[in-house]
VOZA-353198 format. One record per residue (C-alpha): residue number from 1; x, y, z; residue in three letters. Coordinates in steps of 0.25 Angstrom, whole numbers, plus 5000, padded with zeros to 4 digits. Example, Ala and Ser with C-alpha at 12.3 -4.5 7.8 and 13.67 -1.06 7.14 Angstrom:
2
[1 [5049 4982 5031] 'ALA']
[2 [5055 4996 5029] 'SER']
END
This chain:
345
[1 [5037 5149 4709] 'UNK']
[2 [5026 5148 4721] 'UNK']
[3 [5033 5140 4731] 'UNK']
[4 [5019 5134 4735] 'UNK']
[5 [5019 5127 4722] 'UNK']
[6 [5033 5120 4722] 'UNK']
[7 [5033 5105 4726] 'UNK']
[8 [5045 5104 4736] 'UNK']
[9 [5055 5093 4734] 'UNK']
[10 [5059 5087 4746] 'UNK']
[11 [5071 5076 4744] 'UNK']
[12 [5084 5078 4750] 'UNK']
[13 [5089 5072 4738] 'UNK']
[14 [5086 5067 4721] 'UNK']
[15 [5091 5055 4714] 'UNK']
[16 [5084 5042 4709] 'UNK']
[17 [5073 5039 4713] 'UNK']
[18 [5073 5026 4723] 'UNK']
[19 [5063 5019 4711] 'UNK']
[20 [5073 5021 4700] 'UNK']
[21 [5087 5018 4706] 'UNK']
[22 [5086 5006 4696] 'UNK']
[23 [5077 5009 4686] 'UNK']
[24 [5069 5022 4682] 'UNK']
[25 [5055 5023 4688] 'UNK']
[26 [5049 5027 4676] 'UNK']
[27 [5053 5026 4660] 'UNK']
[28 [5046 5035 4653] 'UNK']
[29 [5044 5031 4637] 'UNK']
[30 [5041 5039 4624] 'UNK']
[31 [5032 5028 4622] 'UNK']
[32 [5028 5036 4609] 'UNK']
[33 [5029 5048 4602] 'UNK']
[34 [5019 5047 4593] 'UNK']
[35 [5005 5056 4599] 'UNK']
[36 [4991 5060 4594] 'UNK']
[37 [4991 5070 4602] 'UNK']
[38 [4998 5085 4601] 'UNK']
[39 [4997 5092 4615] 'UNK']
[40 [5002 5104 4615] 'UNK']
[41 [5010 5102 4630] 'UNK']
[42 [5017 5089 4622] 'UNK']
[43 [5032 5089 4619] 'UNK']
[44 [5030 5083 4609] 'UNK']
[45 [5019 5089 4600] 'UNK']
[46 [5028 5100 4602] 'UNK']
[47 [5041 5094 4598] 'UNK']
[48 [5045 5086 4587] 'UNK']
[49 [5050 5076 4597] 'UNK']
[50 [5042 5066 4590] 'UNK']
[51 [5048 5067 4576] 'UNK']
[52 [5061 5062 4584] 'UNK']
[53 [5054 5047 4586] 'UNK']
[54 [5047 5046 4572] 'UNK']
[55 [5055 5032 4572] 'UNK']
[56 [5050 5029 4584] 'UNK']
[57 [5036 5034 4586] 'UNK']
[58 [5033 5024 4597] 'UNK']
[59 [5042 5015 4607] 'UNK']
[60 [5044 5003 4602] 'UNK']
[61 [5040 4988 4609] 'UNK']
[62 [5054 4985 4613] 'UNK']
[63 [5058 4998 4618] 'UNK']
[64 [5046 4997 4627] 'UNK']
[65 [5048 4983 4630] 'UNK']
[66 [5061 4987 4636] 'UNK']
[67 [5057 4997 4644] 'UNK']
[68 [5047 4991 4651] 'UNK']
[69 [5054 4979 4653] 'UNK']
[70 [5064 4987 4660] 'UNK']
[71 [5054 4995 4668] 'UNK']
[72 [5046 4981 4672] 'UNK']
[73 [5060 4978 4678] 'UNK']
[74 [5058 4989 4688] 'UNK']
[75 [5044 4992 4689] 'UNK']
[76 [5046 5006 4683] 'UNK']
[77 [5038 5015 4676] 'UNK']
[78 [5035 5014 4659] 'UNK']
[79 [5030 5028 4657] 'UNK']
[80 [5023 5030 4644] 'UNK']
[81 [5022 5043 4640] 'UNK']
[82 [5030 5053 4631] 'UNK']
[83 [5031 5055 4616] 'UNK']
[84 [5018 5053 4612] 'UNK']
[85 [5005 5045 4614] 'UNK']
[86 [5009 5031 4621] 'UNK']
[87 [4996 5025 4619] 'UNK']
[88 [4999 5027 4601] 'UNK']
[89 [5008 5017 4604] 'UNK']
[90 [5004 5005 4598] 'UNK']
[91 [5008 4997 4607] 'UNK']
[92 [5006 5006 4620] 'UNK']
[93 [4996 4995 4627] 'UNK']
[94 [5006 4983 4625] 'UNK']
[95 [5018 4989 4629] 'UNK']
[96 [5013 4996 4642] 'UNK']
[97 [5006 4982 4646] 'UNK']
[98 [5021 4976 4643] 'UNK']
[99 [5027 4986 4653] 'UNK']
[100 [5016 4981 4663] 'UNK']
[101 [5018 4967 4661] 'UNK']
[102 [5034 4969 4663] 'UNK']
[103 [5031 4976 4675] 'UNK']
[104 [5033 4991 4670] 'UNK']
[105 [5023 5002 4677] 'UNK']
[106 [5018 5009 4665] 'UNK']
[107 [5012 5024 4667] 'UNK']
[108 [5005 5027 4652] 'UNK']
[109 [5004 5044 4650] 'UNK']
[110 [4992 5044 4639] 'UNK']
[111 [4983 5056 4631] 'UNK']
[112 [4973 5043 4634] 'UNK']
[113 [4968 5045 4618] 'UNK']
[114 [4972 5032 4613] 'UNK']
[115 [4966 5021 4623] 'UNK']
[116 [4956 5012 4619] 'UNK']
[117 [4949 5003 4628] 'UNK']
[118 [4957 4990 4624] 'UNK']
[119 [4970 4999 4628] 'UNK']
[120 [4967 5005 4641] 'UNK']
[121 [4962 4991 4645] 'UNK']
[122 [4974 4984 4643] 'UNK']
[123 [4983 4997 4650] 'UNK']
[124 [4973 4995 4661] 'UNK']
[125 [4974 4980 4660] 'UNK']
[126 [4990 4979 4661] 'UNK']
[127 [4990 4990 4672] 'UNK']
[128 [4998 5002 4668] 'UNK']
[129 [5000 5008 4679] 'UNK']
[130 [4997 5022 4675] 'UNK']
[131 [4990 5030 4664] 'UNK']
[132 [4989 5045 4659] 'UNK']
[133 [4981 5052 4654] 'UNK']
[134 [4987 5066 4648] 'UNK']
[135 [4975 5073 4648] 'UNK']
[136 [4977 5087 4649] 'UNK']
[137 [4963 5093 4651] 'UNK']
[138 [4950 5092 4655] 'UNK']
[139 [4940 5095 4644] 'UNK']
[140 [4940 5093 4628] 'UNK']
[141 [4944 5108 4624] 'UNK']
[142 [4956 5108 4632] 'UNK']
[143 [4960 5094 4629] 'UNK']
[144 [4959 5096 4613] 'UNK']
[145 [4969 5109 4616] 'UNK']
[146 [4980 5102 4626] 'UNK']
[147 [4978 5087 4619] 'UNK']
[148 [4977 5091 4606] 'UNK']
[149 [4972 5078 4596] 'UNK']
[150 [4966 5071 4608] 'UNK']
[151 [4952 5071 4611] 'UNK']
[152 [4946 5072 4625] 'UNK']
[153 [4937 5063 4624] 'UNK']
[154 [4946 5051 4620] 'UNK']
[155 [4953 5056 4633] 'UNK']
[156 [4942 5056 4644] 'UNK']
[157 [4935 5045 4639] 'UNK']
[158 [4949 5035 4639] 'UNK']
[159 [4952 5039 4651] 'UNK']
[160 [4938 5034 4658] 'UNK']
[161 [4940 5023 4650] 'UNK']
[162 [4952 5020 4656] 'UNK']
[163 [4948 5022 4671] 'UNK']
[164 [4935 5014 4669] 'UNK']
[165 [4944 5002 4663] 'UNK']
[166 [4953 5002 4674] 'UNK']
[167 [4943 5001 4684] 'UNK']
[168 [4937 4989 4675] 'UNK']
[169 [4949 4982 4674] 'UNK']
[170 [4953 4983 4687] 'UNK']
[171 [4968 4991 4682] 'UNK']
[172 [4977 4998 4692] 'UNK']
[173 [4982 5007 4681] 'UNK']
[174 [4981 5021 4687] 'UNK']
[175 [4975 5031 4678] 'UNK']
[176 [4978 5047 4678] 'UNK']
[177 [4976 5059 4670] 'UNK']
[178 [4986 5071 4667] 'UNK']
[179 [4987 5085 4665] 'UNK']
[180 [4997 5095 4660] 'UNK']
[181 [4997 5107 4668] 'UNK']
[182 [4998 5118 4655] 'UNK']
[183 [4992 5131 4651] 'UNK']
[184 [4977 5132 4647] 'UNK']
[185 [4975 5119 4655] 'UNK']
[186 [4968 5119 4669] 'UNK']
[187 [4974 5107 4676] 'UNK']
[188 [4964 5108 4687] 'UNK']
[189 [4953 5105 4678] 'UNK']
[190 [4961 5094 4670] 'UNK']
[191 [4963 5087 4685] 'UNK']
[192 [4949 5088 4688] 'UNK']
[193 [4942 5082 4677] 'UNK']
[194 [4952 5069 4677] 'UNK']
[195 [4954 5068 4693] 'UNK']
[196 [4941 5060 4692] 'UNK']
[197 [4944 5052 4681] 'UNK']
[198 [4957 5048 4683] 'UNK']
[199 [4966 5042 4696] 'UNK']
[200 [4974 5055 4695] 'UNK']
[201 [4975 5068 4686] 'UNK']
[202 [4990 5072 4687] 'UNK']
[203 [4994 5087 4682] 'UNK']
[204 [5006 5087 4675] 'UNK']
[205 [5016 5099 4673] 'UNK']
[206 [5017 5106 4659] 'UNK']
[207 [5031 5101 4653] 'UNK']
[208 [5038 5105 4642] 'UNK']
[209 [5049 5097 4639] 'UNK']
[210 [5056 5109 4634] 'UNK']
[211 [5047 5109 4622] 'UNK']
[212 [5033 5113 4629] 'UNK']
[213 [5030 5128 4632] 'UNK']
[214 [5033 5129 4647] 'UNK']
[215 [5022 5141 4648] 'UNK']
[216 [5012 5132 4644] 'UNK']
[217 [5013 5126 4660] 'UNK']
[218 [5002 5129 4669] 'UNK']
[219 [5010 5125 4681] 'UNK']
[220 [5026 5128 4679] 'UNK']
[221 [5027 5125 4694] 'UNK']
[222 [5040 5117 4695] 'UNK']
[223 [5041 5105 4704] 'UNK']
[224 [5057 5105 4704] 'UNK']
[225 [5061 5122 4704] 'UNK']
[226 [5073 5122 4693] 'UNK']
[227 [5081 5129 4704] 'UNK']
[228 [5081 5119 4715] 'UNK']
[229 [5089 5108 4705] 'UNK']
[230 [5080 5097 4710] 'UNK']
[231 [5085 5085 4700] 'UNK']
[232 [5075 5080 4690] 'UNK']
[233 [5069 5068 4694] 'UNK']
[234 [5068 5061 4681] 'UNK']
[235 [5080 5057 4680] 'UNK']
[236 [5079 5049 4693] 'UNK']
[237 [5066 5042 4690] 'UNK']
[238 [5063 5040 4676] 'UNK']
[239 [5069 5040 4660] 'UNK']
[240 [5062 5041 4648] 'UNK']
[241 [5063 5032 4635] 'UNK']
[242 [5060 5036 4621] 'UNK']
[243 [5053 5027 4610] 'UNK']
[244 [5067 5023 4606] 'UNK']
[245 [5071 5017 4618] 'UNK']
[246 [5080 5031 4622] 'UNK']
[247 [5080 5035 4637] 'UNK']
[248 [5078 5050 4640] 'UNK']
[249 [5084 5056 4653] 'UNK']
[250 [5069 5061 4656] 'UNK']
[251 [5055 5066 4651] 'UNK']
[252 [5062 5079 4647] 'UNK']
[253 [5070 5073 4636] 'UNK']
[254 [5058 5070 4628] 'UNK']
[255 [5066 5072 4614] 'UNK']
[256 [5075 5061 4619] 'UNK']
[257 [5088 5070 4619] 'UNK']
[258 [5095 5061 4630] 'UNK']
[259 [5098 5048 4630] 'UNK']
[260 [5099 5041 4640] 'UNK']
[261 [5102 5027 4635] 'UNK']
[262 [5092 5019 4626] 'UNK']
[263 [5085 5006 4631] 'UNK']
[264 [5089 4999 4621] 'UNK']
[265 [5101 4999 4623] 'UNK']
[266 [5101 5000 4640] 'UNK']
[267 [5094 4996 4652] 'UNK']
[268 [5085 5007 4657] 'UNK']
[269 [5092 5004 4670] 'UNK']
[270 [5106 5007 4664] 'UNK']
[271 [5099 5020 4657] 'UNK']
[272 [5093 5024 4671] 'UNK']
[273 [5107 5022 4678] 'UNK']
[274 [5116 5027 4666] 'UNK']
[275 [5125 5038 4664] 'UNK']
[276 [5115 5048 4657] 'UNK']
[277 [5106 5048 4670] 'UNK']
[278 [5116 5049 4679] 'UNK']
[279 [5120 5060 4673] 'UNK']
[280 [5108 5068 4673] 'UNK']
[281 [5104 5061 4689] 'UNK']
[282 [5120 5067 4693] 'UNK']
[283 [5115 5081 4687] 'UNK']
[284 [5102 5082 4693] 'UNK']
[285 [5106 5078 4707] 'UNK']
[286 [5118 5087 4709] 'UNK']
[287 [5109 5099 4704] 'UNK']
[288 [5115 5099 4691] 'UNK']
[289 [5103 5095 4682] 'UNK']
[290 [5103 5109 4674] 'UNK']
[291 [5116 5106 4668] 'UNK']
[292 [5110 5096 4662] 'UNK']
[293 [5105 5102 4647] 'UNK']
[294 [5091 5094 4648] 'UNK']
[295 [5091 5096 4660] 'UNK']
[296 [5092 5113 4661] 'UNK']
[297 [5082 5113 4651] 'UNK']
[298 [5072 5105 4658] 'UNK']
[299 [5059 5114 4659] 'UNK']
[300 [5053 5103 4665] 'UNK']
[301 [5063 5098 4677] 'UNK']
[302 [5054 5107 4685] 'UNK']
[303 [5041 5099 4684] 'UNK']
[304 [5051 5087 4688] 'UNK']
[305 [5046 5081 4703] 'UNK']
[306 [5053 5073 4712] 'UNK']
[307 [5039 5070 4721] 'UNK']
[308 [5027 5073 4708] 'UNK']
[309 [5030 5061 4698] 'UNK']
[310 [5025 5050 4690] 'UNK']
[311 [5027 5040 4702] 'UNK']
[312 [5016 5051 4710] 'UNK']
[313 [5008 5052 4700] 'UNK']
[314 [5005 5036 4699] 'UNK']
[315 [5004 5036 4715] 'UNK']
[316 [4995 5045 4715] 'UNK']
[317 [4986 5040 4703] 'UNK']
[318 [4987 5026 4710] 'UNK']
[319 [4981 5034 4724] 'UNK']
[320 [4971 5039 4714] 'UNK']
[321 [4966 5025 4709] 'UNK']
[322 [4965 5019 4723] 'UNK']
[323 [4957 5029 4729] 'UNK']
[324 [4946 5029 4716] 'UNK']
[325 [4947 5014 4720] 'UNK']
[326 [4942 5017 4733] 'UNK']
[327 [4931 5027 4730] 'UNK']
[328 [4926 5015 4722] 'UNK']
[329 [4927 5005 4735] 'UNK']
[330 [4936 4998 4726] 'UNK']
[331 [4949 4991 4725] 'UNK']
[332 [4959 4989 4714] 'UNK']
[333 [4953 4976 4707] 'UNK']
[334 [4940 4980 4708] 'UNK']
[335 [4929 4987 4698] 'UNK']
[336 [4926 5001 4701] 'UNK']
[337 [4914 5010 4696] 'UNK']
[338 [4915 5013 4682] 'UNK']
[339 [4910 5028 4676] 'UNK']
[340 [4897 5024 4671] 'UNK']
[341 [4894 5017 4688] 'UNK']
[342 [4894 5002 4681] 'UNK']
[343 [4904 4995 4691] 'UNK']
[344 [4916 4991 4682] 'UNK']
[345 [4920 4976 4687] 'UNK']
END
């Protein structure tokens, strides 16, 4: 490995993060596991995970409900992401303005080819905190051969829409674009074309989830080296939750093999602070986590980072927005300069 390349981790020490010592920072929902989209780095287009939620395609009202309530409570994180396409949801814009309204921060990951102006409007409007664009490319041919069933220019043009509506409407929703970083794709070129649409263009590792071909990484730079043991820091900041309610011990487990307790059933509170996580926290911390079955066969605890996270990520994109504010000579609650040079009020 070139040394030059790894990102040193500097803590003494591991454990739960001061934000989660209550609550998780962050749940992460299977929101749906319905797609129209079969990209070849997916999971799930190349599992039958899918098959496995036929009776529950889509999370229902009340298990959301419940969630976000809980989440308001502490002013964590609903992420919505995982099994499919969260914007075929059919009631995707409702239940994210409900997670705003209870006091939720909501972070929507997108393959932005189902918004209409009426539903970025009201996302914009209730202020989600942050939206994703999983783009992936830079042009139509390599878009149609990495996002197959989408098309390109459904893409570029809802995600302009989307930028010149927030600056319409005044919304502090910050808005970014991602890339994986996989074989036959130049991530460089993919970062160039969006950086100047978008508050923030973030590369993102090639995962496999155990299912994905691991040679199909253009960057298997490990941010945690297997050998050092460094705990995974999942466990110490966020769960995941399936359309039925079911809590996973982490993203890895996207075929829902643990269980961690159901929140139909339990607080995510007592969840967080259960016997299943403690088990998996002990593990980790006393350099044990390998013994751990899902744990050993994690190909992905390596792309794992104590310092580069979702919480980064936002901060940044946040720094992004402020400073296009300024290059306008504008503050937040004012118009800017729409595309076209018409001064949007």
């Amino acid at each position: 490995m070139n040394d030059s390349k790894k990102i040193e981790h500097t803590d003494a020490s591991y454990g739960i993060r001061s934000e989660a010592l209550e609550f998780p920072m962050m749940c992460v929902l299977s929101f749906t596991y319905v797609c129209n989209a079969k990209c070849p780095n997916c999971p799930y287009t190349n599992s039958e995970i899918r098959a496995d939620y036929r009776d529950r395609p889509f999370m229902s009202e009340e298990t959301f409900r419940i969630i976000a309530d809980q989440c308001g409570e502490y002013g964590a994180w609903v992420r919505i992401s995982g099994g499919g396409e969260p914007m075929l949801h059919p009631q995707a814009v409702e239940l994210m303005e409900y997670a705003k309204k209870v006091g939720a921060k909501v972070g929507l990951i997108t393959n932005g080819s189902r918004f209409t102006e009426e539903s970025s409007r009201r996302l914009l409007e209730a202020n989600v905190d942050m939206i994703e664009f999983s783009v992936d490319a830079a042009d139509a041919e390599t878009y149609d051969r990495v996002r197959k069933g989408l098309k390109w220019e459904t893409l570029v043009e809802n995600v302009r829409r989307m930028v010149d509506l927030r600056g319409r409407l005044k919304s502090a929703t910050k808005i970014i674009a991602s890339g994986v970083n996989q074989a036959g794709v130049d991530i460089e070129i993919v970062a160039r074309f969006w950086e100047p649409l978008v508050d923030n263009f973030q590369k993102r590792k090639y995962l496999t989830w155990g299912i994905n071909d691991p040679s199909r990484s253009a960057d298997p730079t490990p941010y945690l080296p297997p050998e050092d043991h460094i705990p995974c820091p999942f466990i110490f900041e966020r769960l995941n939750i399936d359309s039925r309610g079911k809590v996973m011990v982490c993203g890895f487990d996207i075929a829902a093999a643990t269980d961690m307790g159901n929140i139909h059933e339990k607080s995510i509170r007592d969840i967080w602070h259960g016997e299943g996580f403690r088990y998996y926290r002990d593990r980790h911390l006393s350099g044990r986590g390998t013994q751990i079955d899902l744990c050993r066969e994690c190909p992905d605890w390596k792309y794992r980072s104590w310092k580069h996270n979702y919480w980064k990520i936002v901060d940044h994109a946040e720094q992004k927005r402020q400073q296009k504010l300024q290059t306008l000579n504008l503050s937040d609650g004012e118009g800017y300069i729409a595309d076209d040079g018409e001064e949007a009020s």
